[in-house]
PDBQT receptor file of N, H, CA, C and O in Angstrom, charges set to zero:
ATOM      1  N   UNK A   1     -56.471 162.359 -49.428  1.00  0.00    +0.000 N 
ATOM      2  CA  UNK A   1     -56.517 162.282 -47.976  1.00  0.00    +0.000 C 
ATOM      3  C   UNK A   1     -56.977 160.909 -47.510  1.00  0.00    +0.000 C 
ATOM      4  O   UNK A   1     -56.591 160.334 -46.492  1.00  0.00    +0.000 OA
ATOM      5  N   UNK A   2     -57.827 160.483 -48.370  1.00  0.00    +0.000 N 
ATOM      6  H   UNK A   2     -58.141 160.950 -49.197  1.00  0.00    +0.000 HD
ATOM      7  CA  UNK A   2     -58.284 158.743 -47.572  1.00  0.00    +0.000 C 
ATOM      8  C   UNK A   2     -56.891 158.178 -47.942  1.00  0.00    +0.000 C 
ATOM      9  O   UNK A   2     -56.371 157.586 -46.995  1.00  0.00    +0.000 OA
ATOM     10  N   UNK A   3     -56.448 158.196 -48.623  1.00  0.00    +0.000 N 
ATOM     11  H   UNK A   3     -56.870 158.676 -49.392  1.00  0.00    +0.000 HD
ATOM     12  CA  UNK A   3     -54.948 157.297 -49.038  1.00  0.00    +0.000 C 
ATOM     13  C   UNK A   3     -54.007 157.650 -48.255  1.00  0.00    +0.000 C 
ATOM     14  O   UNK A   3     -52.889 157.142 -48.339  1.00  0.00    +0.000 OA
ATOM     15  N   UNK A   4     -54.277 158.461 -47.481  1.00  0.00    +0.000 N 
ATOM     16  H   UNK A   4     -55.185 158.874 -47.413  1.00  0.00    +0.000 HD
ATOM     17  CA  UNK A   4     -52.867 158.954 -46.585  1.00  0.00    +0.000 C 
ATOM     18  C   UNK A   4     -53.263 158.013 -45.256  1.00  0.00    +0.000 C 
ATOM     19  O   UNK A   4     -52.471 157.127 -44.937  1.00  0.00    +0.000 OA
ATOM     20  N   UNK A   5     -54.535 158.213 -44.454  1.00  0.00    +0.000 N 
ATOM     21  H   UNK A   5     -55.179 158.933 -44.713  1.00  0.00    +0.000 HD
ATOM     22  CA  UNK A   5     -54.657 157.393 -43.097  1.00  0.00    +0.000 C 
ATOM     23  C   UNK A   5     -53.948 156.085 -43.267  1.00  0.00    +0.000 C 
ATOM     24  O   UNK A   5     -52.834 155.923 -42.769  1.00  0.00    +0.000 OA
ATOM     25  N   UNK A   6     -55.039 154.383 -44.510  1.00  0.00    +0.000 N 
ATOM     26  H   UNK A   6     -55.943 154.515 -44.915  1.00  0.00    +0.000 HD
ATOM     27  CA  UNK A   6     -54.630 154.190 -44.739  1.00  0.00    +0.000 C 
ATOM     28  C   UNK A   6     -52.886 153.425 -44.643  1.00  0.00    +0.000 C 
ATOM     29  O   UNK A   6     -52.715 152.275 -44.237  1.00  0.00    +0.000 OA
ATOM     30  N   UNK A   7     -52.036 154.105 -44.984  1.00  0.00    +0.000 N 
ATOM     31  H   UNK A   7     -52.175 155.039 -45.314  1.00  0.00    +0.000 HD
ATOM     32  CA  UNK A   7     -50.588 154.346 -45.639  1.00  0.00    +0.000 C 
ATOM     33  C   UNK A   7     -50.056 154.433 -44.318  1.00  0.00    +0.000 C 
ATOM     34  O   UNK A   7     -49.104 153.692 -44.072  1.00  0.00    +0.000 OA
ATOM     35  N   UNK A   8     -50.610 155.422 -43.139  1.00  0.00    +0.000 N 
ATOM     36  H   UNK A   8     -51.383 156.023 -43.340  1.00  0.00    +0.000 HD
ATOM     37  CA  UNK A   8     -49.998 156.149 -42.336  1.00  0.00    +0.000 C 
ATOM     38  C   UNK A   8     -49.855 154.590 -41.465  1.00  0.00    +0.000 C 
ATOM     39  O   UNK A   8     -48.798 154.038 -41.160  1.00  0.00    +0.000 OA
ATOM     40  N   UNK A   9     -51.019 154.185 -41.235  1.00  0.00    +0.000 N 
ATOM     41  H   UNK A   9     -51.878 154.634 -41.483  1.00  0.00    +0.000 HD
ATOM     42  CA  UNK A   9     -51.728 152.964 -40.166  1.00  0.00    +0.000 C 
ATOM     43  C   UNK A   9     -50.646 152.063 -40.711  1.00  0.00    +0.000 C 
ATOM     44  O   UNK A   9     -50.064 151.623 -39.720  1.00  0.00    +0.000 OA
ATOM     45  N   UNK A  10     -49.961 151.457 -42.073  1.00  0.00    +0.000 N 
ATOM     46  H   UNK A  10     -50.435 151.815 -42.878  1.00  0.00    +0.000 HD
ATOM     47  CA  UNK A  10     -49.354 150.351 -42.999  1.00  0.00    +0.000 C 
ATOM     48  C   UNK A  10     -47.822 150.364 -42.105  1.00  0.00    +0.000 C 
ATOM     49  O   UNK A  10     -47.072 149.508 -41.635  1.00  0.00    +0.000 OA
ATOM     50  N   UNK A  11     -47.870 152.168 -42.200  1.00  0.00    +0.000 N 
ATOM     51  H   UNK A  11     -48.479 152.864 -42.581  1.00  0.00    +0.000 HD
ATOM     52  CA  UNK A  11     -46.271 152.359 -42.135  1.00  0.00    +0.000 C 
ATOM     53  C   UNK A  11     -45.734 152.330 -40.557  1.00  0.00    +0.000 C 
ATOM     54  O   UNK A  11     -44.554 152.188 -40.235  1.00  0.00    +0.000 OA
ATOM     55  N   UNK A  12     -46.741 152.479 -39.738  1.00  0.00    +0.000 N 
ATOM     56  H   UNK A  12     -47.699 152.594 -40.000  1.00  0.00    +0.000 HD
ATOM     57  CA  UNK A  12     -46.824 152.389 -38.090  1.00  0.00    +0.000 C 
ATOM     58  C   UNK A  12     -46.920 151.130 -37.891  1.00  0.00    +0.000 C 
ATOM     59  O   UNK A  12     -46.071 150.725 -37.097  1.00  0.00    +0.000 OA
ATOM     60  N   UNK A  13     -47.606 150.350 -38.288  1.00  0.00    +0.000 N 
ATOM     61  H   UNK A  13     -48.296 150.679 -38.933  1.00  0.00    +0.000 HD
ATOM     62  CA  UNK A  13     -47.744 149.419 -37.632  1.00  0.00    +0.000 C 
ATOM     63  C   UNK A  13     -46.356 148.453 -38.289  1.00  0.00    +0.000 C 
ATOM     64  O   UNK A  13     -46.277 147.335 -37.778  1.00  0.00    +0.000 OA
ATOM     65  N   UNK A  14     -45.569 148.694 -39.069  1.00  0.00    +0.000 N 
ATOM     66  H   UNK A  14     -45.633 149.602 -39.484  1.00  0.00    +0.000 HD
ATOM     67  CA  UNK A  14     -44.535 148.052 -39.548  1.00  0.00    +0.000 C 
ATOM     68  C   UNK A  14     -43.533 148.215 -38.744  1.00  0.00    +0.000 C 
ATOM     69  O   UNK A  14     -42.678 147.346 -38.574  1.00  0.00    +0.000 OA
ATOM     70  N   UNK A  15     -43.535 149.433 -38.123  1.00  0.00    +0.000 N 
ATOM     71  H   UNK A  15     -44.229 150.139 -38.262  1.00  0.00    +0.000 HD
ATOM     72  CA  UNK A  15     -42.282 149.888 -37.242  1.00  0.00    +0.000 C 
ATOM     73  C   UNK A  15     -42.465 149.680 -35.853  1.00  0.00    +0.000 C 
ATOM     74  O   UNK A  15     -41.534 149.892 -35.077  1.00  0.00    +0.000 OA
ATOM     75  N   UNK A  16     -44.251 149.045 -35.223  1.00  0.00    +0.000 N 
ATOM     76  H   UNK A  16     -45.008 148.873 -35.854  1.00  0.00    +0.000 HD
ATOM     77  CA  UNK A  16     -44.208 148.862 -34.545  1.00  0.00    +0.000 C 
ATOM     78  C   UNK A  16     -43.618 147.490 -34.290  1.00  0.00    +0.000 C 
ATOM     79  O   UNK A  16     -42.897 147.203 -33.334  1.00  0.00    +0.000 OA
ATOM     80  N   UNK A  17     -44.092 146.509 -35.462  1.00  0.00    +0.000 N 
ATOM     81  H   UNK A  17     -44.678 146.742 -36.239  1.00  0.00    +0.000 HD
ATOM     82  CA  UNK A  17     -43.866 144.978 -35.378  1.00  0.00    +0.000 C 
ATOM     83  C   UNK A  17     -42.385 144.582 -35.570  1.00  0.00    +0.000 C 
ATOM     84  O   UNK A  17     -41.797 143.625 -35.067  1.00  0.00    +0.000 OA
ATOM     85  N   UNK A  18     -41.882 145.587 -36.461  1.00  0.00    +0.000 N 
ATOM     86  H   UNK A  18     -42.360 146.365 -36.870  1.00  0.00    +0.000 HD
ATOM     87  CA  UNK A  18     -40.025 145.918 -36.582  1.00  0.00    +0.000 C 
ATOM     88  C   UNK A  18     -39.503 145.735 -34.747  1.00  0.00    +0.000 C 
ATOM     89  O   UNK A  18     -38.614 144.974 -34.364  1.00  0.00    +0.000 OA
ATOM     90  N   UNK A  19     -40.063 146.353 -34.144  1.00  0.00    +0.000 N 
ATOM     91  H   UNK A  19     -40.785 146.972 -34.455  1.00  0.00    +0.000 HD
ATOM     92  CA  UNK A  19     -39.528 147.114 -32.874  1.00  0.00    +0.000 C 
ATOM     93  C   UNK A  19     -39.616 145.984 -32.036  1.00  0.00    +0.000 C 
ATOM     94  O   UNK A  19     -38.518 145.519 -31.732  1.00  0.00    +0.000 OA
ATOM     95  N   UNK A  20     -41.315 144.987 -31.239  1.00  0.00    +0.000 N 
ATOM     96  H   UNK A  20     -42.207 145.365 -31.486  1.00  0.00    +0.000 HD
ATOM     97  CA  UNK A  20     -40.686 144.290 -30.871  1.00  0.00    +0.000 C 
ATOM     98  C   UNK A  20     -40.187 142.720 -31.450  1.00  0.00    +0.000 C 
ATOM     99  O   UNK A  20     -39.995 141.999 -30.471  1.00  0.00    +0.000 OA
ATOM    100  N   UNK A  21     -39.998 142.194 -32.386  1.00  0.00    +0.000 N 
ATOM    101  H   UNK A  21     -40.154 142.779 -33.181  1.00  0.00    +0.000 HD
ATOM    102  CA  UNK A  21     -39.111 141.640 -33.505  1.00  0.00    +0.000 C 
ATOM    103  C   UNK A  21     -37.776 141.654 -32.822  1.00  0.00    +0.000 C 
ATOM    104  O   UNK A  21     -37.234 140.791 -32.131  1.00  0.00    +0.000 OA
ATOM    105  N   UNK A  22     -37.448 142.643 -33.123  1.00  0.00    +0.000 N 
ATOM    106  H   UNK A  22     -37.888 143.344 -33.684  1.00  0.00    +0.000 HD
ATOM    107  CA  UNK A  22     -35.418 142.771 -32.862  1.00  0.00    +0.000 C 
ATOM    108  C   UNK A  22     -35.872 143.533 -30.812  1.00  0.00    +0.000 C 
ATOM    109  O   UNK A  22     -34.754 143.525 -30.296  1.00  0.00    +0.000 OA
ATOM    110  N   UNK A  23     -36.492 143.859 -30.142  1.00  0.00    +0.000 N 
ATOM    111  H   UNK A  23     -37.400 143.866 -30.561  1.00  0.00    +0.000 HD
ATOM    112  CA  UNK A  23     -36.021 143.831 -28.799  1.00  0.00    +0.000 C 
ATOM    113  C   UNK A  23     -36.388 142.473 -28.347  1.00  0.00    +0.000 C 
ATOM    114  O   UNK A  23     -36.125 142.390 -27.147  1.00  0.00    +0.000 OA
ATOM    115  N   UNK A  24     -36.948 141.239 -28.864  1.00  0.00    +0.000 N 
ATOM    116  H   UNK A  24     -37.162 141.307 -29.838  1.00  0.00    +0.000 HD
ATOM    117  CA  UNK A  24     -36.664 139.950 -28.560  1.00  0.00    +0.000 C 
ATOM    118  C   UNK A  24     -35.470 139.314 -28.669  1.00  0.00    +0.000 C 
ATOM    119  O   UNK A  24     -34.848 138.564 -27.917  1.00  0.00    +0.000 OA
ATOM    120  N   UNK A  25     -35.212 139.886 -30.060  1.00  0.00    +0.000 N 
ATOM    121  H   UNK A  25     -35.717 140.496 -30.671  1.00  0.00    +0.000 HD
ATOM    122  CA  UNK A  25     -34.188 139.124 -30.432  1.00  0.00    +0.000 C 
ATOM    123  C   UNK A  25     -32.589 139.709 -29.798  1.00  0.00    +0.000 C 
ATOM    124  O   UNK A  25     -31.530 139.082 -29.773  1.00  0.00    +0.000 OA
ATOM    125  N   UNK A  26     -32.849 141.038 -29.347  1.00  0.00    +0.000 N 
ATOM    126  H   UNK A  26     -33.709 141.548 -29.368  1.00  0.00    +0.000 HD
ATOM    127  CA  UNK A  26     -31.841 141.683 -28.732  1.00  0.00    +0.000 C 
ATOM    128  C   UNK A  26     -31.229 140.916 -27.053  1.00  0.00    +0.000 C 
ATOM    129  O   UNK A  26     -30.126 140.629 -26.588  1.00  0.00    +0.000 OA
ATOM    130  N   UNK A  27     -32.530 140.835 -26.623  1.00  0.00    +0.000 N 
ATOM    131  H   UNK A  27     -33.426 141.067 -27.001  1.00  0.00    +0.000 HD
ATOM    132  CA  UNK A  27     -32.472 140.156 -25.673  1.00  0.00    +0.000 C 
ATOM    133  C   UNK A  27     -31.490 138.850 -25.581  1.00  0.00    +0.000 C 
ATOM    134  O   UNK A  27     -30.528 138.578 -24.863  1.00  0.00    +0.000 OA
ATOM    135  N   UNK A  28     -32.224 138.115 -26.715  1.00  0.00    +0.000 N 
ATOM    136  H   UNK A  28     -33.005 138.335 -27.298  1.00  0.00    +0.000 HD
ATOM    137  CA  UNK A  28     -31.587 136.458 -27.012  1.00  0.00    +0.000 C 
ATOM    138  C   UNK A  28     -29.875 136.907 -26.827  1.00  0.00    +0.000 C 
ATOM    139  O   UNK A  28     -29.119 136.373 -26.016  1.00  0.00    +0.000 OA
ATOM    140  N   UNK A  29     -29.567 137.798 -27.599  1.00  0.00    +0.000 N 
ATOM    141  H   UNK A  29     -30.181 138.232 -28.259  1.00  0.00    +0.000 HD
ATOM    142  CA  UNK A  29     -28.036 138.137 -27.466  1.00  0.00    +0.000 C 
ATOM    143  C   UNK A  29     -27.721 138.439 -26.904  1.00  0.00    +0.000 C 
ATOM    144  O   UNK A  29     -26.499 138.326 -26.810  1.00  0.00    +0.000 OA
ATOM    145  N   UNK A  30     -28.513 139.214 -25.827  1.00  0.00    +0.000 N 
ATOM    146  H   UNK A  30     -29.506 139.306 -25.904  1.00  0.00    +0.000 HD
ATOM    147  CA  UNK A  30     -27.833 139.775 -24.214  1.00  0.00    +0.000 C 
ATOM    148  C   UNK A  30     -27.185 138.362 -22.971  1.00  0.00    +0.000 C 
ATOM    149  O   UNK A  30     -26.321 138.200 -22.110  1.00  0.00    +0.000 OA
ATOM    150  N   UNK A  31     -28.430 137.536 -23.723  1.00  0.00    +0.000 N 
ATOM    151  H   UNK A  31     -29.132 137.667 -24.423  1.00  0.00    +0.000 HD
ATOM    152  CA  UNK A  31     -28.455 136.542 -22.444  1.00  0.00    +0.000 C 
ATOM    153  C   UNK A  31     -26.990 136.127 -23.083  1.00  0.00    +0.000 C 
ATOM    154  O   UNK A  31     -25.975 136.371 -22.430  1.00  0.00    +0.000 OA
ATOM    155  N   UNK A  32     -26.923 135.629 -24.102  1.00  0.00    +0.000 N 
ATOM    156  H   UNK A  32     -27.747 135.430 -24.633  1.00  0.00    +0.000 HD
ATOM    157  CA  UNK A  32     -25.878 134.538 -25.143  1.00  0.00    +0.000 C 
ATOM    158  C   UNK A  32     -24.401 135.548 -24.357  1.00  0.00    +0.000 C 
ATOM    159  O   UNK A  32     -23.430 134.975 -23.863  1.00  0.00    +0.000 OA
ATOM    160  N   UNK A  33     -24.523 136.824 -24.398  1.00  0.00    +0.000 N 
ATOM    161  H   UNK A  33     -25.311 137.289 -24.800  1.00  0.00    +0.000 HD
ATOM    162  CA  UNK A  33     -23.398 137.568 -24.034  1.00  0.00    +0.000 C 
ATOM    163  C   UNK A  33     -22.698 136.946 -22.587  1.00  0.00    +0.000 C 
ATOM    164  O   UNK A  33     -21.642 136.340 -22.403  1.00  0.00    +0.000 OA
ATOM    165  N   UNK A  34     -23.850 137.407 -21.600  1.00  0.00    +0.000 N 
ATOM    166  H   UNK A  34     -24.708 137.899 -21.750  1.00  0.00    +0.000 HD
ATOM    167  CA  UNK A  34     -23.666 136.665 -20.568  1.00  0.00    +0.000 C 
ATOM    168  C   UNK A  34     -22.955 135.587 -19.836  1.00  0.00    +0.000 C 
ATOM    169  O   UNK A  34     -22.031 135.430 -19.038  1.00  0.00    +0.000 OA
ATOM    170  N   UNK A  35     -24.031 134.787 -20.644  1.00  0.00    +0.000 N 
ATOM    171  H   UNK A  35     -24.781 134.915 -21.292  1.00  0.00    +0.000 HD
ATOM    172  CA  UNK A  35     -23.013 133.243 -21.073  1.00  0.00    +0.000 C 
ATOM    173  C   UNK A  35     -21.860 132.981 -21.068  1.00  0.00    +0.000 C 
ATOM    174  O   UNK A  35     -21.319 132.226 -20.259  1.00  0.00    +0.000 OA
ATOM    175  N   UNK A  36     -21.177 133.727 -22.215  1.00  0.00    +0.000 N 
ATOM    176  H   UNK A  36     -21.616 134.340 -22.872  1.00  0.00    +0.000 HD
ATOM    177  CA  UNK A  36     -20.223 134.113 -22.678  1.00  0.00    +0.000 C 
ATOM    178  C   UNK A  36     -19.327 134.121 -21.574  1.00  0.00    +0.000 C 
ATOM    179  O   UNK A  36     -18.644 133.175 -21.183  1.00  0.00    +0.000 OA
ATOM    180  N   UNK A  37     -19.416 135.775 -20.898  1.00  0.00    +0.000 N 
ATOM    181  H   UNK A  37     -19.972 136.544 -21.216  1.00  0.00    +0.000 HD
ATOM    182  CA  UNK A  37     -18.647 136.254 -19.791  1.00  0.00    +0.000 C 
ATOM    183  C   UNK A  37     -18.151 135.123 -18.733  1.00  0.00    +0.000 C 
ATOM    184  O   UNK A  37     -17.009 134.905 -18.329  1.00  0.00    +0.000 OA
ATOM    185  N   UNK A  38     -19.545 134.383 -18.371  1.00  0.00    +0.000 N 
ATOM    186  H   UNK A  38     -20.472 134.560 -18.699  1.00  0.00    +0.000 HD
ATOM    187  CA  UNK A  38     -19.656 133.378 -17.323  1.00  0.00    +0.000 C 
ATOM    188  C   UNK A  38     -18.584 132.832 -17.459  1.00  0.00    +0.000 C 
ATOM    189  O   UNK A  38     -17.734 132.865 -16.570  1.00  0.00    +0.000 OA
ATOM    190  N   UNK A  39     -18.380 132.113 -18.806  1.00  0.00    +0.000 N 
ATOM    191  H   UNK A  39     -19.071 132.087 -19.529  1.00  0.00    +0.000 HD
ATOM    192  CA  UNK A  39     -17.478 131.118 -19.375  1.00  0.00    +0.000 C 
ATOM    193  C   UNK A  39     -15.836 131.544 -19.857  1.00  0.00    +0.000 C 
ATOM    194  O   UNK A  39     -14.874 130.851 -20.185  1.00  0.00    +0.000 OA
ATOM    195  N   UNK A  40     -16.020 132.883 -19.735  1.00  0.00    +0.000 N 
ATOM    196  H   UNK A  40     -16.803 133.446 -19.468  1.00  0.00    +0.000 HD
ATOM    197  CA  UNK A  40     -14.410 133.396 -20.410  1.00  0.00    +0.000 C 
ATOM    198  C   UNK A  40     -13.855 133.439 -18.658  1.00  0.00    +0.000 C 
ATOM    199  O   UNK A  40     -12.805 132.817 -18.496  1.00  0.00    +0.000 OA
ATOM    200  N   UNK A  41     -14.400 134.048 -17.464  1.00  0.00    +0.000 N 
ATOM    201  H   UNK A  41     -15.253 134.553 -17.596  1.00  0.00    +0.000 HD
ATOM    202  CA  UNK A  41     -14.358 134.179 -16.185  1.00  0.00    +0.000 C 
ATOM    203  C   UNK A  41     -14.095 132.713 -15.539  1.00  0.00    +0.000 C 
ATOM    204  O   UNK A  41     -13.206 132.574 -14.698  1.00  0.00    +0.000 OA
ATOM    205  N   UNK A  42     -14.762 131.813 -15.891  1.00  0.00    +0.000 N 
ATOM    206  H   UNK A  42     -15.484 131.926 -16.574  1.00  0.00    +0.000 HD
ATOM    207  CA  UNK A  42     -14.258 130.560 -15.232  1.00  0.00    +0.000 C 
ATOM    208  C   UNK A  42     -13.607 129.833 -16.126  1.00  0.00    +0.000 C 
ATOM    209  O   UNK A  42     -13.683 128.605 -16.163  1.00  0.00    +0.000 OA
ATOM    210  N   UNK A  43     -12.935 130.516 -16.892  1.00  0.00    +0.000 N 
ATOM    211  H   UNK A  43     -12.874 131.514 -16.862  1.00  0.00    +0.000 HD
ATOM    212  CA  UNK A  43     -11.673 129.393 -17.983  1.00  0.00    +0.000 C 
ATOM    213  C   UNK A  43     -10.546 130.472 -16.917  1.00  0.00    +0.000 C 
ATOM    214  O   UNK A  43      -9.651 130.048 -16.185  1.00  0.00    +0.000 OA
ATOM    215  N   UNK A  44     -10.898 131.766 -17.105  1.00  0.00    +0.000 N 
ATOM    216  H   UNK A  44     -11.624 132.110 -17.699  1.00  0.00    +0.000 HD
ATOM    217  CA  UNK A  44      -9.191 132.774 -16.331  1.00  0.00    +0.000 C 
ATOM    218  C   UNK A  44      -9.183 132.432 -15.120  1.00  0.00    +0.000 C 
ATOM    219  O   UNK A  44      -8.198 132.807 -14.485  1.00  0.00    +0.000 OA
ATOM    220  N   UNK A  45     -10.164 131.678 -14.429  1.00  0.00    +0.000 N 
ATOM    221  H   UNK A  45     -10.965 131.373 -14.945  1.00  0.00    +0.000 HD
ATOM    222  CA  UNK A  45      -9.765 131.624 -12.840  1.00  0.00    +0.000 C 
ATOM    223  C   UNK A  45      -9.290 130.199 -12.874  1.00  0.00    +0.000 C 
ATOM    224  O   UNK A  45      -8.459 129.916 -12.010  1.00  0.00    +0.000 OA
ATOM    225  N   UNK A  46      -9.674 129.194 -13.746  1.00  0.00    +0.000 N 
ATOM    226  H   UNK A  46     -10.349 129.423 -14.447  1.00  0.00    +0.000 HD
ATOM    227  CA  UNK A  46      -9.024 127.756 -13.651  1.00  0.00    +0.000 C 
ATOM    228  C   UNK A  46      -7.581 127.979 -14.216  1.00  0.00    +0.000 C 
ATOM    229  O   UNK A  46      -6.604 127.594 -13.574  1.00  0.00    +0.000 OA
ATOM    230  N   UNK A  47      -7.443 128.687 -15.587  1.00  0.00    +0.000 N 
ATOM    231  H   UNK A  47      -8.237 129.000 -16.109  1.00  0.00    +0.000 HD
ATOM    232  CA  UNK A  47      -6.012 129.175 -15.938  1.00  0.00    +0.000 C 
ATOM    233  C   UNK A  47      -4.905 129.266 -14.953  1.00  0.00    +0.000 C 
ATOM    234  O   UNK A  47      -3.876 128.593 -14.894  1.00  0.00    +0.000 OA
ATOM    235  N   UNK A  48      -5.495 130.645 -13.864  1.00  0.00    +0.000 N 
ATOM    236  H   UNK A  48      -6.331 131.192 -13.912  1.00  0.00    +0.000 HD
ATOM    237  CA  UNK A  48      -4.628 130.869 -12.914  1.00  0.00    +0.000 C 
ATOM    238  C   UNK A  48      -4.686 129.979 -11.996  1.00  0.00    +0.000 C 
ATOM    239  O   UNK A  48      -3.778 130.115 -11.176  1.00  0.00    +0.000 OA
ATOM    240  N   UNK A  49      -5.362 129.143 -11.798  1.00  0.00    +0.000 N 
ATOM    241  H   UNK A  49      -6.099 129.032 -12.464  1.00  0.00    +0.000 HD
ATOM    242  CA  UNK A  49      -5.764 127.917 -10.632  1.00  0.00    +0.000 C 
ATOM    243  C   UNK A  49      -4.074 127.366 -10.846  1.00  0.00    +0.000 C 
ATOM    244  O   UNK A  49      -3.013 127.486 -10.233  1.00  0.00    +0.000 OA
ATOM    245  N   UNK A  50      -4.572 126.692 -12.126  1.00  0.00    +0.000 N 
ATOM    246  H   UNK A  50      -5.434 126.594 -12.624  1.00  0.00    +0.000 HD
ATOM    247  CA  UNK A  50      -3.692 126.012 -12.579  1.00  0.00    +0.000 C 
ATOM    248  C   UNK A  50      -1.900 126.510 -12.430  1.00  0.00    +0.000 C 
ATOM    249  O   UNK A  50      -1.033 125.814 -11.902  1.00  0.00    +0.000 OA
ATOM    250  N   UNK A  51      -1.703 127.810 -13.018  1.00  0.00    +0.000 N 
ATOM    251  H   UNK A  51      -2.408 128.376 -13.447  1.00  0.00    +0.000 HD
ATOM    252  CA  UNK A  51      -0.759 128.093 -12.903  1.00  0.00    +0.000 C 
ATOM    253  C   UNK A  51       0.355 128.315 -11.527  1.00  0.00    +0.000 C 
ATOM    254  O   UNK A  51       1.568 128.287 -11.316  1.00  0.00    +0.000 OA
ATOM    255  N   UNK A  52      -1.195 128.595 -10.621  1.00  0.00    +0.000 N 
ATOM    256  H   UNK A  52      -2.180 128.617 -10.791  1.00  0.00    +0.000 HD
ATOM    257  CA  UNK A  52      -0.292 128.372  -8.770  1.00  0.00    +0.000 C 
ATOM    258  C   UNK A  52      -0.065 127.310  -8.331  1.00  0.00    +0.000 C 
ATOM    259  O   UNK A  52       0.825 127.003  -7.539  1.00  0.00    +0.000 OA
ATOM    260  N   UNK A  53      -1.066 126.481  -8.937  1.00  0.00    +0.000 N 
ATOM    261  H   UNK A  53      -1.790 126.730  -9.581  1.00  0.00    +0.000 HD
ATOM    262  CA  UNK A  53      -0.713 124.424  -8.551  1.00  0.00    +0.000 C 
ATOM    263  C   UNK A  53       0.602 124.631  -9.347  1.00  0.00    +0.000 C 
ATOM    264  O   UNK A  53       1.459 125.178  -8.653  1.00  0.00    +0.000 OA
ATOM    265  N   UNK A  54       0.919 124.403 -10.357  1.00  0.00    +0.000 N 
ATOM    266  H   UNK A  54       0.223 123.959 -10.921  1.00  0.00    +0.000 HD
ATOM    267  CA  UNK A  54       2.489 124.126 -10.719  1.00  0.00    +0.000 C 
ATOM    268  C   UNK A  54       3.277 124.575  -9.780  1.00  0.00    +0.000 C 
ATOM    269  O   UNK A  54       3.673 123.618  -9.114  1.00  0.00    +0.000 OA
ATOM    270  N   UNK A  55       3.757 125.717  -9.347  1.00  0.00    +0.000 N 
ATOM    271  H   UNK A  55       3.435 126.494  -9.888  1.00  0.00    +0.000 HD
ATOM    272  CA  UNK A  55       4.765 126.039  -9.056  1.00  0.00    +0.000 C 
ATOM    273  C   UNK A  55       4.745 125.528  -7.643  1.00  0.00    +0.000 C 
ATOM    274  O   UNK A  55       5.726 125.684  -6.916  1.00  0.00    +0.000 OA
TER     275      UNK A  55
């Protein structure tokens, strides 16, 4: 029974430091996503910009 608290405290606190670890890092990729969108959205509206100037 002393070896179990211990063990219990080792294995909690691993999953706590697991947890926020990757919701930082989750974040970092939310923003990066974002980004992303920003940039795929103003390449399709210059695309079509472009394509009504020609004609």
């Amino acid at each position: 029974m002393v070896f179990l608290v211990p063990l219990i405290l080792i294995i909690s606190s691993i999953f706590i430091i697991d947890h926020f670890y990757f919701s930082k890092e989750n974040e970092v990729v939310k923003e990066q996503k974002q980004i992303g969108q920003k940039d795929i959205k103003q390449d399709k509206q210059k695309y079509l910009e472009n394509i009504l100037n020609q004609k």
